[in-house]
Kinemage of the C-alpha trace (Angstrom):
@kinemage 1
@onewidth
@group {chain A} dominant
@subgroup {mainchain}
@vectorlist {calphas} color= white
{ca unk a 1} P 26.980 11.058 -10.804
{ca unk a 2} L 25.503 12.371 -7.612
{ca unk a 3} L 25.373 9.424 -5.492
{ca unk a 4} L 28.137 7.472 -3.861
{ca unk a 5} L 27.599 3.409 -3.197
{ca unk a 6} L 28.133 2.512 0.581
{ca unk a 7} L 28.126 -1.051 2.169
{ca unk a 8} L 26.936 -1.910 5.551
{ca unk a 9} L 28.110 -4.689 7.908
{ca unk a 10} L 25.478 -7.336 6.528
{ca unk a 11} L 26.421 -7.108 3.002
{ca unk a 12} L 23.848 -4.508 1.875
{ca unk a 13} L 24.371 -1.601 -0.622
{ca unk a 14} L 22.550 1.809 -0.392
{ca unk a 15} L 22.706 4.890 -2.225
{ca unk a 16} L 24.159 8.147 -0.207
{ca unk a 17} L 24.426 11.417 -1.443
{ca unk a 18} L 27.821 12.225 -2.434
{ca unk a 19} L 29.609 15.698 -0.593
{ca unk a 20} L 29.330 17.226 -4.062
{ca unk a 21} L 25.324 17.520 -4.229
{ca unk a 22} L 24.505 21.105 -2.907
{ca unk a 23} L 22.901 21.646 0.710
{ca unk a 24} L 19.722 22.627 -1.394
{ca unk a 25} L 19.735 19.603 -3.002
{ca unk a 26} L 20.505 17.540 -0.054
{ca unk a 27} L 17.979 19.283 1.823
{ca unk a 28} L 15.621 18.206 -0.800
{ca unk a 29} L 16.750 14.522 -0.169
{ca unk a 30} L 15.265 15.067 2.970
{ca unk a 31} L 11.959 16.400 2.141
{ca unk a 32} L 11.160 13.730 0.167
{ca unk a 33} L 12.219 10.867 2.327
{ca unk a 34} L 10.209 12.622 4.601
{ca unk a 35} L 7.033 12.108 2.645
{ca unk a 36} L 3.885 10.168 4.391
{ca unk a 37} L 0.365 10.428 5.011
{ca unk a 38} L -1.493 12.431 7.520
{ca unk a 39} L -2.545 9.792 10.314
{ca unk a 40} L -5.957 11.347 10.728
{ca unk a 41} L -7.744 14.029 9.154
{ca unk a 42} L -11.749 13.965 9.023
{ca unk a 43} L -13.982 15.031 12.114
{ca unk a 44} L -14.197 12.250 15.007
{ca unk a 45} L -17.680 10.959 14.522
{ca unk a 46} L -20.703 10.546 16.503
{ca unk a 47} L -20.804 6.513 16.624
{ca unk a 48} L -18.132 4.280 16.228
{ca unk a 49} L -17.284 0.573 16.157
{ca unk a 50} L -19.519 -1.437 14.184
{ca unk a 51} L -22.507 0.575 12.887
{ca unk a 52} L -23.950 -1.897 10.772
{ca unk a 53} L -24.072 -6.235 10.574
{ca unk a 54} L -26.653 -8.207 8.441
{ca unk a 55} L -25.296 -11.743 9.056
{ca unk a 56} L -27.427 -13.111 6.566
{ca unk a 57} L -25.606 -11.162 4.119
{ca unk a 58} L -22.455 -10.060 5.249
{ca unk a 59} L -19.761 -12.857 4.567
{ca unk a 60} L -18.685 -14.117 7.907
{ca unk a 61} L -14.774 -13.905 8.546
{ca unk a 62} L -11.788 -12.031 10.341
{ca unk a 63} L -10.975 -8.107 9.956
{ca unk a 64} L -7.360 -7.166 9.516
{ca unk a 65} L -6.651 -4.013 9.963
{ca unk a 66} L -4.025 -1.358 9.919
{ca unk a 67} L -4.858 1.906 12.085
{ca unk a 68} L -3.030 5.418 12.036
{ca unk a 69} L -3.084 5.797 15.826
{ca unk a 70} L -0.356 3.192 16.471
{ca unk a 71} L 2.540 1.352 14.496
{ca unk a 72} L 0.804 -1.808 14.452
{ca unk a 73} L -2.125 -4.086 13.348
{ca unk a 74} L -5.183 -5.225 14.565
{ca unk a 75} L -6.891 -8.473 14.294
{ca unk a 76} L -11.156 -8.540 14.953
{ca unk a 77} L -14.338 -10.370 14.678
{ca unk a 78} L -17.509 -9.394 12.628
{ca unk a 79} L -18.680 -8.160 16.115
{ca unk a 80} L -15.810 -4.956 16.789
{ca unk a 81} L -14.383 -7.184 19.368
{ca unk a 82} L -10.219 -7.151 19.246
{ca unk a 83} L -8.795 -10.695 19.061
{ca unk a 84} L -5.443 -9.335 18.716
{ca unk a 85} L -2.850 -6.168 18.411
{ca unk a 86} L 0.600 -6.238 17.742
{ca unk a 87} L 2.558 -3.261 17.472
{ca unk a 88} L 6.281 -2.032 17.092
{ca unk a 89} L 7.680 1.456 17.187
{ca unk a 90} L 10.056 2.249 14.239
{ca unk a 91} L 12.518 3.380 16.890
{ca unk a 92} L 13.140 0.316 17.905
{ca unk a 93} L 13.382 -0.903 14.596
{ca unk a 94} L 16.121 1.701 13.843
{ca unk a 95} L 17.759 0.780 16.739
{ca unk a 96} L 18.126 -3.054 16.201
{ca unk a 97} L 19.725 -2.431 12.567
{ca unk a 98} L 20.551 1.458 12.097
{ca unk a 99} L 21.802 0.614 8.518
{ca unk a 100} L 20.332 4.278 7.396
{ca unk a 101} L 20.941 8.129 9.078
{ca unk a 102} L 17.354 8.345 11.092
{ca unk a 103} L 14.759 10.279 9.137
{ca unk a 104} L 13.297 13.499 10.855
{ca unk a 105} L 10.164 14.221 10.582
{ca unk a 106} L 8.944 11.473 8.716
{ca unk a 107} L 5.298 10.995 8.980
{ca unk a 108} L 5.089 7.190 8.524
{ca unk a 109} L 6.733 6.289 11.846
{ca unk a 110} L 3.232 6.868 13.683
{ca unk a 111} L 1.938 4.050 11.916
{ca unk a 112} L 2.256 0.918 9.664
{ca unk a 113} L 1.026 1.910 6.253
{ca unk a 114} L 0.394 -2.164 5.196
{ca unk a 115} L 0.643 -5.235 7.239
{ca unk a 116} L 0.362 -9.194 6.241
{ca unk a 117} L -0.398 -11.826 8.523
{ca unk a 118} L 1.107 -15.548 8.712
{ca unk a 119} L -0.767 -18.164 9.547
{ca unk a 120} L 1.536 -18.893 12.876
{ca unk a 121} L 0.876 -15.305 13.770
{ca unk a 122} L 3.689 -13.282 12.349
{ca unk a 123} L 3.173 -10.669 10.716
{ca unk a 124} L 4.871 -8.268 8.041
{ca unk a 125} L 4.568 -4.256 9.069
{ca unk a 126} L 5.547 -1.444 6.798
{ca unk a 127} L 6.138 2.129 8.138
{ca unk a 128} L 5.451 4.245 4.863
{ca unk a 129} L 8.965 5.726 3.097
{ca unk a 130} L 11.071 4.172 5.821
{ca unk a 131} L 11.046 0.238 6.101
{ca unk a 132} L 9.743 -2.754 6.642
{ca unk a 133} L 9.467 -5.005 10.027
{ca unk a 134} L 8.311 -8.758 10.871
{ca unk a 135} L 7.628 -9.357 14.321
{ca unk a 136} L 6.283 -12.919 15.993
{ca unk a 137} L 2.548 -12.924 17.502
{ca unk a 138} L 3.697 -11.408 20.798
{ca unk a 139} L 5.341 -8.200 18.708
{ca unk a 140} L 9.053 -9.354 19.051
{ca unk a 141} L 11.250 -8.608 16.592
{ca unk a 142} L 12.423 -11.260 13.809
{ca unk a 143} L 13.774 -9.151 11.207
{ca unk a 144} L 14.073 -5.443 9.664
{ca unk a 145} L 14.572 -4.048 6.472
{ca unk a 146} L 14.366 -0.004 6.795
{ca unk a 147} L 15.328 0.398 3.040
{ca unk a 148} L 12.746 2.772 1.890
{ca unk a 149} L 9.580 0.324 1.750
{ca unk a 150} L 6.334 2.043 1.103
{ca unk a 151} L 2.886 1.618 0.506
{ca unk a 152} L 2.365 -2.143 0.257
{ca unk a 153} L 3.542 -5.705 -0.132
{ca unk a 154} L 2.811 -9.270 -1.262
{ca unk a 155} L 4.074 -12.792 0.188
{ca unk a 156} L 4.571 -15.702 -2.648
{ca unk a 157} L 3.374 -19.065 -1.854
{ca unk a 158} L 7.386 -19.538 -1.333
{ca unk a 159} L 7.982 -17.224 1.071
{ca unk a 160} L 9.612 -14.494 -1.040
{ca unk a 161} L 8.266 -10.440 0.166
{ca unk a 162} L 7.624 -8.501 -2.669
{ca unk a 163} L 7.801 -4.818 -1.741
{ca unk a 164} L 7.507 -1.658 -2.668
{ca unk a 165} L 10.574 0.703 -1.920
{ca unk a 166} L 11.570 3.988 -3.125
{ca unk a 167} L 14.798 5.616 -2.564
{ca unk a 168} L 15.225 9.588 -2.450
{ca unk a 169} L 17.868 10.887 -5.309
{ca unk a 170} L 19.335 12.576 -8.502
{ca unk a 171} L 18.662 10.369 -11.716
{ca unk a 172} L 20.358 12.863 -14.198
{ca unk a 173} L 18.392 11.528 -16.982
{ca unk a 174} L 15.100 12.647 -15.340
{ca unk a 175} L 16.332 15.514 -13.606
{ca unk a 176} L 20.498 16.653 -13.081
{ca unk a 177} L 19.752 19.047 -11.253
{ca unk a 178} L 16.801 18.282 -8.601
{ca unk a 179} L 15.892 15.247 -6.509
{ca unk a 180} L 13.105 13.010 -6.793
{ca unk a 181} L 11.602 9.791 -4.910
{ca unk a 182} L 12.058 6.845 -7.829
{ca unk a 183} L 10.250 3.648 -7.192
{ca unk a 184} L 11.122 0.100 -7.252
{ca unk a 185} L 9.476 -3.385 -6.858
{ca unk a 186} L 11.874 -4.869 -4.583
{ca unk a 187} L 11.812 -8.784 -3.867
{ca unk a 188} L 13.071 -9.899 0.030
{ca unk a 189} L 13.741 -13.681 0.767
{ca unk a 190} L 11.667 -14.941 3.640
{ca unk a 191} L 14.107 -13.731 6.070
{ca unk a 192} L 14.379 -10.175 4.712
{ca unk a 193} L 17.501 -10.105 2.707
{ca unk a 194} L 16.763 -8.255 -0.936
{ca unk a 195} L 17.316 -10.094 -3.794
{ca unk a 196} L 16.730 -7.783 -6.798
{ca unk a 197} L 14.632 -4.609 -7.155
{ca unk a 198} L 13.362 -3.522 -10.447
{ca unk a 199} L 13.232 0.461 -11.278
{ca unk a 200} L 9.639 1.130 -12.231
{ca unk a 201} L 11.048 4.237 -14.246
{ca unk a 202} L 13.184 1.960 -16.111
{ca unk a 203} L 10.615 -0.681 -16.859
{ca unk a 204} L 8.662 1.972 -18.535
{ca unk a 205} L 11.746 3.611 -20.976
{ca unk a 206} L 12.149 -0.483 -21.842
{ca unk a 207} L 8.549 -0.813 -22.424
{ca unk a 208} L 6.502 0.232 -25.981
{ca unk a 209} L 4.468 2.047 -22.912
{ca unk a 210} L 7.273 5.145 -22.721
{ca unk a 211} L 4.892 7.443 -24.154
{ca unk a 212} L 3.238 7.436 -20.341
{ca unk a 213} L 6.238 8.627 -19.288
{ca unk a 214} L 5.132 12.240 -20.729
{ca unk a 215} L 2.947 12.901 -18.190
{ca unk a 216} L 5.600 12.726 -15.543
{ca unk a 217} L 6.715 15.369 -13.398
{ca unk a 218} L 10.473 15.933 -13.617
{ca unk a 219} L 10.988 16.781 -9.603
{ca unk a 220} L 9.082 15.117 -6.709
{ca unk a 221} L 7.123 12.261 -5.523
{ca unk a 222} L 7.305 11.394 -9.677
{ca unk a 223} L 5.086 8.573 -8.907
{ca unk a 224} L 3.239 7.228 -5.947
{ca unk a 225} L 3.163 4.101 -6.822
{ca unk a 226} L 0.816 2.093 -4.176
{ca unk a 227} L 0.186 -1.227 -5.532
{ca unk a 228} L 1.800 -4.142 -5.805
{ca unk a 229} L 0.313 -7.307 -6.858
{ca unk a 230} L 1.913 -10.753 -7.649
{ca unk a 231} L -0.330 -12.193 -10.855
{ca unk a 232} L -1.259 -15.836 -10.918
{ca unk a 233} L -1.452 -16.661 -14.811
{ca unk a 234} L -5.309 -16.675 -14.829
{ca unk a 235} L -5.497 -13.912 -17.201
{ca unk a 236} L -2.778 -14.576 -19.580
{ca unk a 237} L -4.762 -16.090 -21.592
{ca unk a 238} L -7.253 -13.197 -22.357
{ca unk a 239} L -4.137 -10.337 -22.081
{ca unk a 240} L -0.929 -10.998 -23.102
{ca unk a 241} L 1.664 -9.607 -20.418
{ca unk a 242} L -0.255 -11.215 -17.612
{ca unk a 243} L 1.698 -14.303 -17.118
{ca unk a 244} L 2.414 -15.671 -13.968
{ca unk a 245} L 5.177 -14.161 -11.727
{ca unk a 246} L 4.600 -10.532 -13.302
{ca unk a 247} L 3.706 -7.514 -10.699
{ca unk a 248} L 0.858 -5.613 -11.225
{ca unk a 249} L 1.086 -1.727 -9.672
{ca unk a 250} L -0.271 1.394 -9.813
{ca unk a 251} L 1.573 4.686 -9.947
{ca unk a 252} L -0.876 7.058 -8.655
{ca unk a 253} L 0.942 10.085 -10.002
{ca unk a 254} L 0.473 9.197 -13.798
{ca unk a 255} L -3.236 7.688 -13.143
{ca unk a 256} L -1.703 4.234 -14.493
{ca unk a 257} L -1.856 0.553 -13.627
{ca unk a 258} L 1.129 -0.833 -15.035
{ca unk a 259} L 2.146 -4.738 -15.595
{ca unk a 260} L 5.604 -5.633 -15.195
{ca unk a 261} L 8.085 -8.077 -16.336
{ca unk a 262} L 10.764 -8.142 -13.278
{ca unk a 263} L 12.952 -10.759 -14.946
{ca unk a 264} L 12.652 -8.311 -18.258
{ca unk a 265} L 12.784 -5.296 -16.106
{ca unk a 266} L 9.788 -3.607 -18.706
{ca unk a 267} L 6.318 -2.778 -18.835
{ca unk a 268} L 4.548 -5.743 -20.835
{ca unk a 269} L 0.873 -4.259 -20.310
{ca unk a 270} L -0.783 -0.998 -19.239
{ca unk a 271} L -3.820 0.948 -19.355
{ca unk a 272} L -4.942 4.720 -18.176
{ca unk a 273} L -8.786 4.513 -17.968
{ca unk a 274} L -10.922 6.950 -16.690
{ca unk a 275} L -9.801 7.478 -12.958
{ca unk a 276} L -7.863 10.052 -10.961
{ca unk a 277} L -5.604 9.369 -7.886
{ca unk a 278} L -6.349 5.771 -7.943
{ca unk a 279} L -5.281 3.202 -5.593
{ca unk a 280} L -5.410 -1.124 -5.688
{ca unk a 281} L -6.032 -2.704 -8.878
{ca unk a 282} L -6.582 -6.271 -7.908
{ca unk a 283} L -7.282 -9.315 -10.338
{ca unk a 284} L -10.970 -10.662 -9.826
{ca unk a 285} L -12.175 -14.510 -10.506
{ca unk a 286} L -13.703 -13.299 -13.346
{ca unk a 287} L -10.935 -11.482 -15.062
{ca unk a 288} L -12.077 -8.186 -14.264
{ca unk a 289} L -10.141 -5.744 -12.273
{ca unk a 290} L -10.933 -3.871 -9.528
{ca unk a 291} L -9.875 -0.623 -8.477
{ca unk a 292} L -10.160 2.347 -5.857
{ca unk a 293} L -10.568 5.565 -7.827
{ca unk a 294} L -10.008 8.034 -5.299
{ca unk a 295} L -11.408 11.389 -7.064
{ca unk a 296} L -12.841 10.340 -10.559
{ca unk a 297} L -16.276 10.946 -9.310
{ca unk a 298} L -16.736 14.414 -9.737
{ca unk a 299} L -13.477 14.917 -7.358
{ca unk a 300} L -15.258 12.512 -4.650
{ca unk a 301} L -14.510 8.817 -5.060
{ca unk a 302} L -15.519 5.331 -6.276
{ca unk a 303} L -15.261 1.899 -6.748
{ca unk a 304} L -15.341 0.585 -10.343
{ca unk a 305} L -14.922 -2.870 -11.512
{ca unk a 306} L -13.586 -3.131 -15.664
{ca unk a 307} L -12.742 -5.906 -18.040
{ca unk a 308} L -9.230 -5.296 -19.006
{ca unk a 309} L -10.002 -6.204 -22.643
{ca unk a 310} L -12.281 -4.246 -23.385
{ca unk a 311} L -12.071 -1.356 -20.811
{ca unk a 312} L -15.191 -1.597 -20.368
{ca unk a 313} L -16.988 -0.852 -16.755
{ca unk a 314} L -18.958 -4.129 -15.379
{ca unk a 315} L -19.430 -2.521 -11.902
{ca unk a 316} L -19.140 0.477 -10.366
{ca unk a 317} L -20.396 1.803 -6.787
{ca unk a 318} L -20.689 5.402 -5.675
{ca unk a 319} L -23.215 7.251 -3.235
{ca unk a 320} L -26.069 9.327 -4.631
{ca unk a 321} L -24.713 12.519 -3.275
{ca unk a 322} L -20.548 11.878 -4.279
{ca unk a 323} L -19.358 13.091 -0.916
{ca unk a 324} L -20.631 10.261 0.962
{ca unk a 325} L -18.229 8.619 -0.108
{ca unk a 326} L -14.551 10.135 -0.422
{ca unk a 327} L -11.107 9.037 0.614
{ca unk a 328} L -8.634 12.122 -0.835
{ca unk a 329} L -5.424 10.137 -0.104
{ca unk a 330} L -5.487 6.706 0.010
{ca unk a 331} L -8.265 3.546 0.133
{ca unk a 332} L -8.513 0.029 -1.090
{ca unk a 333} L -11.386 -2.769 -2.179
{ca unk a 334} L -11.292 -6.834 -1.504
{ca unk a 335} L -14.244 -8.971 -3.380
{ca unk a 336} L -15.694 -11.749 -1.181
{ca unk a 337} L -16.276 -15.163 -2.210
{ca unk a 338} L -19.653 -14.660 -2.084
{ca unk a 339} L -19.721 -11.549 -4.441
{ca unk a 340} L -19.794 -8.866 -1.731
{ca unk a 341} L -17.056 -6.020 -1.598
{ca unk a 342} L -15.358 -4.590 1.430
{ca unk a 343} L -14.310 -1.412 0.815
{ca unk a 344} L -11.640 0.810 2.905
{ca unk a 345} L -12.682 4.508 2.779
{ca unk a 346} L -8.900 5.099 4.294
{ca unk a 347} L -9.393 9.045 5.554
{ca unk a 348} L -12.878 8.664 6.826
{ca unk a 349} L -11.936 5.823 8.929
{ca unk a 350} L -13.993 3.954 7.841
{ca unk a 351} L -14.432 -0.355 6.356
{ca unk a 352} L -18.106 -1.607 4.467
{ca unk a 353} L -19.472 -4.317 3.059
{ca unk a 354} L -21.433 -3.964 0.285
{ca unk a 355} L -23.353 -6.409 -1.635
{ca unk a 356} L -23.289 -6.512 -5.784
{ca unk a 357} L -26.485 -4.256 -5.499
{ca unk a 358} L -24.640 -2.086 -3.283
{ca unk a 359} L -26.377 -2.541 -0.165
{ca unk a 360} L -24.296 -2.049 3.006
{ca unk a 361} L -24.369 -5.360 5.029
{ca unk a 362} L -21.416 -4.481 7.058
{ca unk a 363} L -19.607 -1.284 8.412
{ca unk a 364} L -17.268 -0.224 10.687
{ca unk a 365} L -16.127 3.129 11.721
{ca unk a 366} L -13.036 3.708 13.762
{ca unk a 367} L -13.122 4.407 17.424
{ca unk a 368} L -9.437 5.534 16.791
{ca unk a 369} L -8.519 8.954 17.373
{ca unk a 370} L -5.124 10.952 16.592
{ca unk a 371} L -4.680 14.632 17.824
{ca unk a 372} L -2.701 17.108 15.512
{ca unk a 373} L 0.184 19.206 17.539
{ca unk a 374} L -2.359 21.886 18.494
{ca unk a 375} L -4.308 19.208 20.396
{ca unk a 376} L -7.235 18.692 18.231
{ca unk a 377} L -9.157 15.200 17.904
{ca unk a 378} L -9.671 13.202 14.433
{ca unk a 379} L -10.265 9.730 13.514
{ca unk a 380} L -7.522 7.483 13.005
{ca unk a 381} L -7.503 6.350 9.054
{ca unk a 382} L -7.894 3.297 8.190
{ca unk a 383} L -5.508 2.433 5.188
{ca unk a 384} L -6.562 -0.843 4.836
{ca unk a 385} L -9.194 -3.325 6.596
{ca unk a 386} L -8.457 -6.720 4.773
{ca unk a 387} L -11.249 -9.890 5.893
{ca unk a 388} L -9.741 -12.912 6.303
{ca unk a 389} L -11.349 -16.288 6.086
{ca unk a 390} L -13.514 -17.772 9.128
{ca unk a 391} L -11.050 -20.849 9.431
{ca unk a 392} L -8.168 -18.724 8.969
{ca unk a 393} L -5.279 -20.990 11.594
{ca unk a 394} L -5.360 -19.060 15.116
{ca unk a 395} L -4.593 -21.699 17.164
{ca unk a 396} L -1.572 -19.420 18.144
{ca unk a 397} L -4.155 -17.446 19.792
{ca unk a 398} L -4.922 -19.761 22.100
{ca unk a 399} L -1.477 -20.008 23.269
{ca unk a 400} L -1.462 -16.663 25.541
C-alpha cells in the first residue's frame, strides 16, 4: 500500500503518505485536501438585511446562521438584529492541537462550513476539508478535531458528534495509481475523541446498491457527500433500512441519497430520483423527504418534497423564471412546525420563508461581503440559515 499509519501524542491514528508515492501523486494529495467552496461569488446587492417579514405568517423563532466572511456563527432575531457571534480562526485551532502538516491554500479556513448550537451556548464549528472546533459562548476553545471534517454534522440526544470527514489518498482498488478524497461518517464522543468512522465507499461494495457505484469517477472529489442525518425510527415502518440509529447522506457526486447501516458498515436503502447536484435530504413529519436540488430545474434550482415509497413528488417550489432562484454549489431547506419552509439559497446569500403555497413571508439577504484577491466586492454565502425555536434556552445570553 501507499499509505503509512502514524500515531500522535493523544492516541489518534491518521493516514500519511508513505515516501514511496511519487511527488505527482503527493502533490495531488494536496490538491484535494485543498478542496472548499468559494466564500462569495454573486454581485453584492442593492438591499440587504431583512427584505421581507409577514408576522402573521412567518413562524416566529431564532436564525442560526453560518456566513462566508468569517470563521464563525451568528445568532439573530426575526428582525436582522445580531443577538450573538462567535468566531474562531482555524489557526488557532491548528495551533492548540497541530496533530496534521497545515494545509495551504485551503479554502475552508475563511469560514465554518456548518455549525450546531447547545443550549448553554456552545457551539460545534466545522471549517470545510480541515476539522472540526467547539468553542464556549464567549468563543474559547473546548476542544478540536482537525481530522478532515467536512460539510456537516449531527449531535445525538447522548451527546455523541456524528461527522462527516474525508481523508485525501490512494485506495488501490478504486484507483492504484491516482489519489482521491474518500468519505466517511465519523462518530466523536461528546468531548471530541472518534470512536469509529464508516467508509461510505465501502458501505456501498457491502450493499445490493453497488451497481451506483458505476457512475463513480475513479480520481477526485469521488463523492461530495454533504449530508448527514441521524434517523429516528419514524419511517421504518413504511421503508425498511430506516431504523433508528442509521445515517442518512447524500453524495452529491453520484446524485444519490444513501441510508446507512454504521454498525453493518452497508447501504440498507437508496434512491437516485430526478435531481442533479443535490444537497440535504431531511426526514419530514409526514414521511416525506425533503431535499435541495441544486440544478435539476433546467440547470437552475429547486426545492422538492417526495414520498420515499413511492418516489413520488408531493411538493415542489421553484420561481417562474428558474434563475430566480439558483444556488450552483451548495444550499439547504428546514420545514417549520407550522408547514412553512426556510430555504438557504447558499451562493446568493440569501435565507426565505415560504409558505406551502409558496408565498415568501420571510427573507433575508446578507449584508456580508468578501473581496476576491483583485479587490472586488461579493456577498458573503450563506451555507446554511437554520431557525431555531422562540423558547430556545438563552439565558447564557444574559450573562455578558
Amino acid at each position: 500500500d501507499d499509505l503509512a499509519m502514524w500515531e500522535d501524542p493523544g492516541g489518534r491514528w491518521h493516514m500519511q503518505v508513505d515516501r514511496e508515492m511519487t511527488e505527482e501523486q503527493k502533490e495531488e494529495v494536496r490538491r484535494l485536501r485543498s478542496i472548499g467552496y468559494l466564500a462569495g461569488q454573486a454581485a453584492v446587492p442593492e438591499v440587504a438585511g431583512v427584505t421581507e417579514h409577514d408576522p402573521e405568517r412567518a413562524w416566529n423563532g431564532l436564525n442560526f446562521y453560518t456566513s462566508g466572511d468569517f470563521p464563525g456563527a451568528v445568532l439573530m432575531d426575526m428582525e436582522g438584529n445580531i443577538l450573538h457571534r462567535w468566531e474562531y480562526a482555524f489557526i488557532d485551532a491548528w495551533r492548540a492541537n497541530p496533530v496534521n502538516e497545515l494545509p495551504k491554500n485551503t479554502k475552508g479556513a475563511g469560514f465554518w462550513r456548518r455549525a450546531f448550537l447547545y443550549e448553554n451556548g456552545d457551539v460545534l464549528g466545522i471549517y470545510d476539508g480541515m476539522g472540526l472546533v467547539k468553542v464556549d459562548k464567549d468563543s474559547r476553545l473546548i476542544w478540536s478535531y482537525l481530522e478532515g471534517a467536512h460539510h456537516d454534522l449531527e449531535v445525538a440526544e447522548d451527546g455523541r458528534i456524528y461527522v462527516l470527514v474525508r481523508e485525501a489518498h490512494i485506495v488501490p482498488r478504486v484507483n492504484p495509481h491516482q489519489p482521491i478524497l474518500e468519505d466517511f461518517v465519523v462518530v466523536l464522543d461528546p468531548d471530541g475523541t472518534e470512536l469509529e468512522r464508516t467508509s461510505v465507499v465501502t458501505a456501498l461494495e457491502n450493499s445490493t446498491y453497488d451497481d451506483i457505484l458505476a457512475s463513480m469517477r475513479d480520481s477526485g472529489d469521488i463523492l461530495h457527500t454533504n449530508t448527514v442525518e441521524l434517523l429516528d425510527g419514524r419511517l421504518a415502518s413504511r421503508v425498511p433500512g430506516f431504523e433508528a440509529g442509521n445515517v442518512m447522506i447524500c453524495p452529491r457526486e453520484l446524485d444519490a441519497v444513501l441510508v446507512m447501516d454504521l454498525e453493518r458498515e452497508s447501504v440498507v436503502w437508496a434512491t437516485t430520483a430526478p435531481w442533479v447536484k443535490p444537497h440535504q435530504p431531511t426526514v419530514l413529519e409526514n414521511g416525506d423527504i425533503l431535499i435541495f436540488d441544486n440544478r435539476g430545474n433546467g440547470g437552475a434550482s429547486r426545492v422538492i418534497q417526495f414520498d420515499p415509497v413511492t418516489r413520488d413528488i408531493t411538493w415542489l417550489y421553484a420561481t417562474k423564471d428558474p434563475w430566480d432562484f439558483f444556488s450552483n454549489e451548495c444550499g439547504s431547506n428546514q420545514r417549520l412546525p407550522n408547514g412553512n419552509t426556510l430555504i438557504t439559497e447558499s451562493d446568493r446569500g440569501r435565507a426565505f420563508e415560504v409558505t406551502p403555497r409558496k408565498e415568501i413571508v420571510w427573507e433575508y439577504v446578507n449584508p456580508a461581503q468578501v473581496k476576491d484577491d483583485e479587490g472586488h466586492a461579493f456577498i458573503a454565502s450563506i451555507f446554511e440559515m437554520l431557525r431555531l425555536p422562540p423558547d430556545f434556552p438563552t439565558d447564557w445570553l444574559e450573562s455578558e
